[in-house]
C-alpha positions, -999 to +999 in steps of 0.1 A: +000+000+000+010+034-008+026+052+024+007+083+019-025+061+020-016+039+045-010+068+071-042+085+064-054+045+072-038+051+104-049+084+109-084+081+104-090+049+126-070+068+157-095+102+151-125+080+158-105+050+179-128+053+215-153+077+202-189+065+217-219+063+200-231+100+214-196+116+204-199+103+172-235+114+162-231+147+177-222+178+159-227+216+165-255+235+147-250+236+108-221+210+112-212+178+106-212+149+134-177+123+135-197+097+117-210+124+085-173+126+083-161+094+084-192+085+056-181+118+034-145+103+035-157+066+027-179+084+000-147+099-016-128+067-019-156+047-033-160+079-061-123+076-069-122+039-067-156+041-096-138+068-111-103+048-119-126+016-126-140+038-157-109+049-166-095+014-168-122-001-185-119+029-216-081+019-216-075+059-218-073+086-192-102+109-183-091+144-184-096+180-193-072+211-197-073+225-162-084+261-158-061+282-141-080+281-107-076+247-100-040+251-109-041+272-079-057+245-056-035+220-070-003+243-059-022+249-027-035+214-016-006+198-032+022+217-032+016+232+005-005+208+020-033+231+026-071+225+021-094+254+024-119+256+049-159+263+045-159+249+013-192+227+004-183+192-004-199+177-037-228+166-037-217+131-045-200+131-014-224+140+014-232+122+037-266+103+031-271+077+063-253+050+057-251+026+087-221+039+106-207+003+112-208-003+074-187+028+075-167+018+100-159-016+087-152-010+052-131+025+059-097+006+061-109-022+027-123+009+010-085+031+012-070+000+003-093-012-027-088+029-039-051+025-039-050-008-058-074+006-088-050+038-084-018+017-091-032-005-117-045+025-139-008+039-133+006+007-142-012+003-175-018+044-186+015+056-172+024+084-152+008+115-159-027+128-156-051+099-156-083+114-145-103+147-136-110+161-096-141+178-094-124+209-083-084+210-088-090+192-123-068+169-139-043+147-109-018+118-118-022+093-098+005+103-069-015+136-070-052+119-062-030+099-032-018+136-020-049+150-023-068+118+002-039+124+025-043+161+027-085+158+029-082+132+051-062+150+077-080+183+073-110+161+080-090+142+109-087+175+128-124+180+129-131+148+143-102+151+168-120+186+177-152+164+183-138+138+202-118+166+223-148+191+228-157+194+268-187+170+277-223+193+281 
């Protein structure tokens, strides 16, 4: 497994490692709870995992020429490890209700799965752009591992916040 990916693994399971059942369904007005955020990352690695399946199965990358704004989040989430705050999440991506414990069990399978379909399309397509992000555009693959790492651990904080926040 990619070392990127496999430290976001890590990462994830110790933000919600000895969360109970209250900590992780509550969430401050307007907010997402631990578990939304644990379901809106299992959402994105099940829509890249789909995403590098298609690309495999046309035997040809997905891409278009980027637009000069998401070269900027590319240098900014890629370059600088930063991911912007306040920024609504794709629809795709939101949270929707799935069972927690289906999240829970299939978080670690999910990143792992991701990374294999990631590795393969390298393998076959090469090493340059292989397939469009909604919002910085066109990533190779080492750039769609960078950008899980970085959105993971931006979303690793809030549920640390969660877990941390002073019982009411």
């Amino acid at each position: 497994m990619d070392p990127l990916l496999e430290r976001l693994q890590q990462e994830v399971t110790t933000a919600h490692t000895a969360m109970t059942a209250q900590q992780l369904s509550w969430h401050p007005p307007g907010k997402w709870s631990a578990a939304e955020i644990l379901e809106h990352l299992y959402l994105t690695y099940t829509g890249t995992t789909k995403g590098f399946s298609r690309v495999l199965e046309a035997g040809s990358a997905k891409v278009t020429p980027p637009t000069w704004k998401q070269r900027a989040g590319k240098v900014l989430v890629l370059s600088f490890s930063y991911f912007p705050t306040g920024r609504e999440a794709p629809a795709m991506s939101r949270p929707r209700g799935l069972p927690l414990e289906k999240v829970l069990a299939e978080m670690t399978p999910k990143i792992r799965e991701m990374d294999e379909m990631i590795s393969v399309c390298e393998q076959k397509l090469g090493r340059r752009e292989l397939l469009d992000h909604l919002i910085l555009g066109p990533l190779t693959a080492s750039q769609w591992r960078k950008f899980h790492f970085v959105h993971g651990l931006h979303h690793v904080k809030q549920i640390q916040r969660l877990k941390n926040r002073p019982s009411s």
